[in-house]
Biotite code that builds the C-alpha atoms (Angstrom):
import biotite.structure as struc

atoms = struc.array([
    struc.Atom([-2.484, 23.444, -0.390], chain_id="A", res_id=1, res_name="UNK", atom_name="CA", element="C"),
    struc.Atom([-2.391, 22.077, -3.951], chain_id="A", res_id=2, res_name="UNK", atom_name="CA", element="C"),
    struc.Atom([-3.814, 23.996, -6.843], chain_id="A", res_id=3, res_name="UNK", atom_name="CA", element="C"),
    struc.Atom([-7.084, 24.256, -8.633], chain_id="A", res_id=4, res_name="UNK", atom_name="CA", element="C"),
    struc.Atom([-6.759, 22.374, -11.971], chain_id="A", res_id=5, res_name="UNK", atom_name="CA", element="C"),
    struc.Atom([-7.915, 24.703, -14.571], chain_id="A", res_id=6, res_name="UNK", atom_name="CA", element="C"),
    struc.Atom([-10.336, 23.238, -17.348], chain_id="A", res_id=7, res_name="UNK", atom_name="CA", element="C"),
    struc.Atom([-10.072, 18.843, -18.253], chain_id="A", res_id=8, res_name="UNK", atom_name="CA", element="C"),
    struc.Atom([-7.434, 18.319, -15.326], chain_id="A", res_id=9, res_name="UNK", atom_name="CA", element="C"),
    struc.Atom([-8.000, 17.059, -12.391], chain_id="A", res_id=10, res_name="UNK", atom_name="CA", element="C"),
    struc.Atom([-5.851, 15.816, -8.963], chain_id="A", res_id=11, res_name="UNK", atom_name="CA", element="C"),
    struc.Atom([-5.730, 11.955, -8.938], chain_id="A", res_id=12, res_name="UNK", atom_name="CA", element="C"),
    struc.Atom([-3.895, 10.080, -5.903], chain_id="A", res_id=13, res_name="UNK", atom_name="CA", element="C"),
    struc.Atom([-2.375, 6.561, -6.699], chain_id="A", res_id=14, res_name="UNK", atom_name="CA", element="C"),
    struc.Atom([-2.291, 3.948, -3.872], chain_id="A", res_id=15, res_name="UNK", atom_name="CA", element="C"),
    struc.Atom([-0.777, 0.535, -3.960], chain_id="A", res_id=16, res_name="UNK", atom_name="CA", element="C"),
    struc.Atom([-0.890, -1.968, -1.151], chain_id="A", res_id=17, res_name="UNK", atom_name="CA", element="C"),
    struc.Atom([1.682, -4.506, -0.951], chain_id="A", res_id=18, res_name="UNK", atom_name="CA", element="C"),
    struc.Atom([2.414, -6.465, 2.103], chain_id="A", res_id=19, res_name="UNK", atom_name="CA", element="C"),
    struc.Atom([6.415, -6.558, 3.171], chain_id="A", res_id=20, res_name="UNK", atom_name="CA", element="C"),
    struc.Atom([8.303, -9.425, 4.084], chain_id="A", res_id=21, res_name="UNK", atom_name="CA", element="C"),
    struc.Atom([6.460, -10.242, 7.804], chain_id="A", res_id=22, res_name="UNK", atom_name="CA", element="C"),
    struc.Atom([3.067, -10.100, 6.258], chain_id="A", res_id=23, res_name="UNK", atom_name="CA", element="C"),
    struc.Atom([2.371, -6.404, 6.966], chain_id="A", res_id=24, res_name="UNK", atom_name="CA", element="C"),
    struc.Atom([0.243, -4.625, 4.573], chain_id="A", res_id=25, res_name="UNK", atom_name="CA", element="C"),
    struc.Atom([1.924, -1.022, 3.466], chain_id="A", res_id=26, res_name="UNK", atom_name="CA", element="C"),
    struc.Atom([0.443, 1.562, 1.827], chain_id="A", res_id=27, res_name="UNK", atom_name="CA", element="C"),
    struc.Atom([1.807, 3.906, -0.951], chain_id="A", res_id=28, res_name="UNK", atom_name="CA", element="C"),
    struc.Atom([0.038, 6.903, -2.322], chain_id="A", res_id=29, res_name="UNK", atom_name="CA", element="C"),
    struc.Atom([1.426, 9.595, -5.185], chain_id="A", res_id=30, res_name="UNK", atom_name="CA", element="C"),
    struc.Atom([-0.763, 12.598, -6.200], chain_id="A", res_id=31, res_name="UNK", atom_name="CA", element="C"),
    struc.Atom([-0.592, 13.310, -9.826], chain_id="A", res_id=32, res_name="UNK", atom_name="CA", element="C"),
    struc.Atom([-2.611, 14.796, -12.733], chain_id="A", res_id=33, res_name="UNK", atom_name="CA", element="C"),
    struc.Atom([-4.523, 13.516, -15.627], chain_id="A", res_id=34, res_name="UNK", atom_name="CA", element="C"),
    struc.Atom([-6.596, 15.050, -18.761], chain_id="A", res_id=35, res_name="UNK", atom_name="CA", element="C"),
    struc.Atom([-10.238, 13.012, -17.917], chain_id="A", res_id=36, res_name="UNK", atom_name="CA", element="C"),
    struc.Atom([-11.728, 14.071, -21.484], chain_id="A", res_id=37, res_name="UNK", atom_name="CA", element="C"),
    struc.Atom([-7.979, 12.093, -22.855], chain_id="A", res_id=38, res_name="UNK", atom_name="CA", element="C"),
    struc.Atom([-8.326, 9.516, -20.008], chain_id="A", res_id=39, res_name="UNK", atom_name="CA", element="C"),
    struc.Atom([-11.810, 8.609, -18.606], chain_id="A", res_id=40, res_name="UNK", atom_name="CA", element="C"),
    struc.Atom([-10.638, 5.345, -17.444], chain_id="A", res_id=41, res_name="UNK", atom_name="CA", element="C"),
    struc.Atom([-8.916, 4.871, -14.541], chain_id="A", res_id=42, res_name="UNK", atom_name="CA", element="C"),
    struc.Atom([-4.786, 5.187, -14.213], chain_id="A", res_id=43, res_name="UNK", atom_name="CA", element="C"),
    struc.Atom([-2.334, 2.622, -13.771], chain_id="A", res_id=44, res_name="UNK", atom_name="CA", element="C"),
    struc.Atom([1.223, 3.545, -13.209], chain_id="A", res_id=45, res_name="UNK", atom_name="CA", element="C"),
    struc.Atom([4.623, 1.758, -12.036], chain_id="A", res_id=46, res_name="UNK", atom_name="CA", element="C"),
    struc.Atom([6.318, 3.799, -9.313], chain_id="A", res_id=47, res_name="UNK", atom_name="CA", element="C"),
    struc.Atom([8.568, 3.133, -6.403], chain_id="A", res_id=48, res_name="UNK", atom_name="CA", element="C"),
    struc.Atom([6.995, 1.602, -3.416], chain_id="A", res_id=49, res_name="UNK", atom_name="CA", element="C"),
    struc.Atom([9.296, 2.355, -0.568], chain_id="A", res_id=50, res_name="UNK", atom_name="CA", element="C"),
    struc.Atom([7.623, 0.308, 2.428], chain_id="A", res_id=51, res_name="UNK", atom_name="CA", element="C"),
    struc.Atom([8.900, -3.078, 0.114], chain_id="A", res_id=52, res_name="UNK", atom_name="CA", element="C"),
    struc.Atom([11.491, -1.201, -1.609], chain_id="A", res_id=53, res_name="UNK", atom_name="CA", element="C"),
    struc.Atom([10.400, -2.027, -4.817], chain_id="A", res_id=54, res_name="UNK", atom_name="CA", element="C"),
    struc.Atom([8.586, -1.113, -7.959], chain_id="A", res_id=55, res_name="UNK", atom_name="CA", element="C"),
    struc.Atom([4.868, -1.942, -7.977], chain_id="A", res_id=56, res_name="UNK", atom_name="CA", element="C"),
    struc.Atom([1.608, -1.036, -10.048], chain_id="A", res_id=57, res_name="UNK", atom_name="CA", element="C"),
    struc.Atom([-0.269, 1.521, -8.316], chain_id="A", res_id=58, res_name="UNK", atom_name="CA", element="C"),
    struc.Atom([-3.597, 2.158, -9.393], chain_id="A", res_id=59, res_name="UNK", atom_name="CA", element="C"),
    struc.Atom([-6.341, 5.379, -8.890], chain_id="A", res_id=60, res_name="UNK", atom_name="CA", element="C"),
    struc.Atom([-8.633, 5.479, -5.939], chain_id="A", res_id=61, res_name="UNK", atom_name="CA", element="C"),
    struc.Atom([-11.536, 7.300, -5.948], chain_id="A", res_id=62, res_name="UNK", atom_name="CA", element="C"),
])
């Protein structure tokens, strides 16, 4: 179980879909934290996407 953000923070999970070399979609998903009275919009982040083995934008989901 993760913890309870105390005060502005709150648990965000990023997700990217990218679709490998036959076609197949893959997902990737990181949980992270942000400050939503600092950020109100939503995050956008480069991180390692290991179904394509390579770096990709992965953006919040609701």
């Amino acid at each position: 179980m993760a913890k309870k953000a105390k005060g502005n923070r709150v648990q965000v999970i990023l997700e990217s879909i990218e679709k490998d070399e036959n076609g197949k979609a893959m997902v990737s998903r990181y949980i992270t934290t942000k400050n939503k009275k600092n950020t109100p919009t939503r995050l956008e982040r480069n991180k390692y996407h290991a179904g394509v083995k390579k770096v990709t934008v992965h953006r919040e989901i609701k």
